[in-house]
C-alpha positions in Angstrom: -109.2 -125.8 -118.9 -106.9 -123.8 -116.9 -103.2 -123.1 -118.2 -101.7 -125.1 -115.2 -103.7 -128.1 -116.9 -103.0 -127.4 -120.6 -99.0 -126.8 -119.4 -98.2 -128.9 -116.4 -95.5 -128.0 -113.6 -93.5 -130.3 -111.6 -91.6 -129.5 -108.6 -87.7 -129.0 -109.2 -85.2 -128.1 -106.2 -81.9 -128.9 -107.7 -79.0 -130.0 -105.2 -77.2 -127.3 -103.4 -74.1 -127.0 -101.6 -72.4 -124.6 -98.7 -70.3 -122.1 -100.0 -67.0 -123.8 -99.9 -68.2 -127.2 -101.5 -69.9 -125.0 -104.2 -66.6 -123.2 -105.1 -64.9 -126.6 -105.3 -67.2 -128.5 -107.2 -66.5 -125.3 -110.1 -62.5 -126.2 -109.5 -63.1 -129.7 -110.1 -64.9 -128.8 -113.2 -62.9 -126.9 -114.8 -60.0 -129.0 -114.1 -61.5 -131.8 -115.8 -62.6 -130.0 -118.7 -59.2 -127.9 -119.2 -57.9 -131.4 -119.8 -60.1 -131.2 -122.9 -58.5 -131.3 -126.2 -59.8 -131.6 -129.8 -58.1 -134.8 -131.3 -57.2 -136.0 -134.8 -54.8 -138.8 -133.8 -56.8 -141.6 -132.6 -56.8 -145.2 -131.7 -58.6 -148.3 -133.7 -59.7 -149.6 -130.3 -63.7 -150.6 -130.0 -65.7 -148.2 -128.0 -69.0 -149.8 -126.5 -71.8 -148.4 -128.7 -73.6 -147.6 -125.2 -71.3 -144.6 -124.7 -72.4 -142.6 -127.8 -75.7 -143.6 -126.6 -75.3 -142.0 -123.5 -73.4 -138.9 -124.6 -75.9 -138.3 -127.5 -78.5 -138.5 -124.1 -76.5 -135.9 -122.6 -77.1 -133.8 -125.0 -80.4 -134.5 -125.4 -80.7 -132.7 -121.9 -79.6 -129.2 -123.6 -81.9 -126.5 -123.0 -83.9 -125.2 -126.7 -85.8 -122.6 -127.9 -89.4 -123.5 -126.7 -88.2 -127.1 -126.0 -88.4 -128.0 -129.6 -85.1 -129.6 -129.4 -84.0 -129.0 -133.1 -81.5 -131.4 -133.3 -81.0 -135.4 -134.8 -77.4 -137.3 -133.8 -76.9 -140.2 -136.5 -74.1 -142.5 -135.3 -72.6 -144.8 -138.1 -70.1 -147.9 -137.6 -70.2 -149.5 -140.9 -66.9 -149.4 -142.3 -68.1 -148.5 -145.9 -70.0 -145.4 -144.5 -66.8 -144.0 -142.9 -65.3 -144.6 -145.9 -68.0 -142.6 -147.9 -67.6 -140.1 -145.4 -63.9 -140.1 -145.8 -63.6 -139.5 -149.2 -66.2 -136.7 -149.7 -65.3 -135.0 -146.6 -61.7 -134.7 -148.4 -62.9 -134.0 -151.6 -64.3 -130.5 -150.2 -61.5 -129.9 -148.0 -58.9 -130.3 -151.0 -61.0 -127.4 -152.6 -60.0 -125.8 -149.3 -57.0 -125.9 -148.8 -55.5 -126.9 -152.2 -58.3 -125.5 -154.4 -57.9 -121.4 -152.9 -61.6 -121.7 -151.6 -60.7 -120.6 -148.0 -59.3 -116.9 -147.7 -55.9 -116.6 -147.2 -56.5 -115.3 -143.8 -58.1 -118.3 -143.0 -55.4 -120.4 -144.3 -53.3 -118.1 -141.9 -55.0 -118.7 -139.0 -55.4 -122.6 -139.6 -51.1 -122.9 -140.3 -50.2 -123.0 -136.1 -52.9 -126.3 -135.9 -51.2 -128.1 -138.4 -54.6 -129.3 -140.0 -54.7 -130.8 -143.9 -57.5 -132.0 -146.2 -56.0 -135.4 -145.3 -59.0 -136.8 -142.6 -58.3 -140.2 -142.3 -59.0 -140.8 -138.7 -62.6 -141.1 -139.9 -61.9 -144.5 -140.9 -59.9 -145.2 -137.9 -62.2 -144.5 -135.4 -64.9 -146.7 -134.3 -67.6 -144.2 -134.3 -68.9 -141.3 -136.4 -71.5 -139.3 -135.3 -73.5 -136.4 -137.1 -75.2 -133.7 -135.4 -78.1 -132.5 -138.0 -79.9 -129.5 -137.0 -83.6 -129.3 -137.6 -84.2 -126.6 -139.8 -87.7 -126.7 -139.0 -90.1 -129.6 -137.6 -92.7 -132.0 -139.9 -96.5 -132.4 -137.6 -97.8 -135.8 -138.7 -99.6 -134.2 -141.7 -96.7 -133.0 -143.3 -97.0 -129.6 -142.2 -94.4 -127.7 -141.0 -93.8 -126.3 -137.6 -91.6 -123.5 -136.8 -88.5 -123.9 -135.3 -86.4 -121.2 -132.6 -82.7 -120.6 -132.1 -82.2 -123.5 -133.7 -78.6 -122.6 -134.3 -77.8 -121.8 -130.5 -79.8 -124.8 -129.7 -78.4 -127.0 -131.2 -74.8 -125.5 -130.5 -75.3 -125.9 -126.7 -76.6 -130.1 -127.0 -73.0 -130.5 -129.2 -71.2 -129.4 -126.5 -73.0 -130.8 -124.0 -72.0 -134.8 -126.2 -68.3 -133.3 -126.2 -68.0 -132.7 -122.6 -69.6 -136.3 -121.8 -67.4 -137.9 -124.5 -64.1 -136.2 -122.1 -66.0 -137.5 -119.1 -65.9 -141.0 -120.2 -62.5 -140.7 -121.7 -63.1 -140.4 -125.0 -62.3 -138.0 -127.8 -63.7 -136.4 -130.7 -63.2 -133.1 -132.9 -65.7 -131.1 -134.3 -65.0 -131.4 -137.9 -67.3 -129.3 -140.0 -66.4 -129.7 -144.1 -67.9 -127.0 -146.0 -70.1 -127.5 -148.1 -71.6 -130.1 -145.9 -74.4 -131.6 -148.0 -73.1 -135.3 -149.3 -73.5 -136.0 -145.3 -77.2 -135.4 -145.7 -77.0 -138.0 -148.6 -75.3 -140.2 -147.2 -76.6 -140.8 -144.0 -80.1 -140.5 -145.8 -81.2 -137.3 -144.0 -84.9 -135.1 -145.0 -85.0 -132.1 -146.3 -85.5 -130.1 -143.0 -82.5 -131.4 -141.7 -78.9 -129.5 -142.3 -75.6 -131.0 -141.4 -74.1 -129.2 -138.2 -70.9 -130.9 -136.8 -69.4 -134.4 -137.8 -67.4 -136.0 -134.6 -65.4 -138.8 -135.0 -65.3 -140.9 -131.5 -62.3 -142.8 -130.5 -59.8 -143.1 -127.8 -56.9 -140.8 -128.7 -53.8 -143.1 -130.2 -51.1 -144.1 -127.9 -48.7 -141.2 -129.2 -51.7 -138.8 -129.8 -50.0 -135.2 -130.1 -52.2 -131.6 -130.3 -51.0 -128.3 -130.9 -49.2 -126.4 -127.9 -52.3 -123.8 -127.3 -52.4 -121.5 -124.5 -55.9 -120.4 -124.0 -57.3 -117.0 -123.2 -56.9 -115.7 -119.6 -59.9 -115.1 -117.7 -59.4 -111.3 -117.8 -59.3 -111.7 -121.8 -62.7 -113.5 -122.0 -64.7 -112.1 -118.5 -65.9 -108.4 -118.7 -67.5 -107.3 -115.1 -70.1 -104.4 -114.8 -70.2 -102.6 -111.6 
């Protein structure tokens, strides 16, 4: 059996564009995606359960280390899970900032976003969705298969769901508790999953408001070798 047989190929030739269409397609982009803005004020309006489906496919088209695609997105609606979620989630993040377990730098750096242990916009939203990474994979007879780059893996599909939740003109924030293990409880995880991001998913409220941020110039973040 020849490799071509035991790893098939298929042809690909993706779309391509003259010069000047290219260059504005990339405008286009990034004007839509400057719009972007993490949100913790959100609306109690229904979302149709087919858009998380098809942002969680999105992300499901992220490129992983030896396509192993480490990654699980559980969404939960039930009103007593988001309240589960709720209250853990601000159980460890009264230890954070009320308890002295972040650094006080960190607590520095936090004070211009405005951000509390109070998270009740996970019961306000219609949708929660956790991102668990794949620590490592199960075969069918238990055995355990090696995972790669899980981490940047897994990374690139969560912000692959966040840009397709702005497309479709949603929000979300990428709300990461520390420690993050009662999600694996509740939302009845295995052991070779870990908790990665928790996004709620809502429209943003009516009177919505988000810290006056000024992001990094292109200079500041694009180094050229010549």
């Amino acid at each position: 059996m020849s490799h071509e047989d035991e790893h098939p190929f298929v042809p690909y030739q993706p779309q391509r564009y003259g010069d000047a269409e290219t260059v504005e397609r990339g405008r286009a982009f990034l004007a839509q995606v400057e719009r972007r803005r993490s949100v913790r004020h959100f609306s109690g309006e229904p979302v149709p359960r087919e858009c998380v489906d098809l942002a969680v496919r999105a992300a499901n088209t992220a490129p992983s280390g030896a396509h192993q695609q480490p990654w699980k997105f559980v969404v939960i609606g039930d009103p007593i899970l988001k309240h589960r979620i709720r209250e853990a989630a601000e159980v460890e993040e009264r230890q954070n900032y009320e308890g002295g377990r972040l650094p006080a730098e960190w607590r520095e750096a936090l004070a211009p976003l405005g951000t509390t242990a109070d998270k009740g916009y996970l019961e306000v939203v219609p949708w929660i969705v956790v991102c668990f990474a794949e620590k490592y994979g199960v075969r069918p007879d238990g055995s355990k298969r090696r995972h790669y780059y899980v981490n940047e893996s897994v990374g690139i599909a969560c912000g692959l769901f966040i840009m397709a939740l702005h497309a479709m003109g949603l929000s979300t924030l990428t709300h990461t508790p520390n420690p993050m293990g009662f999600l694996s409880e509740i939302c009845r995880r295995p052991a070779n999953e870990r908790a990665y991001i928790l996004f709620p998913v809502g429209y943003a409220a009516r009177d919505a408001q988000v810290p006056d941020l000024v992001r990094k110039p292109l200079p500041e973040v694009l180094v050229e070798l010549t």
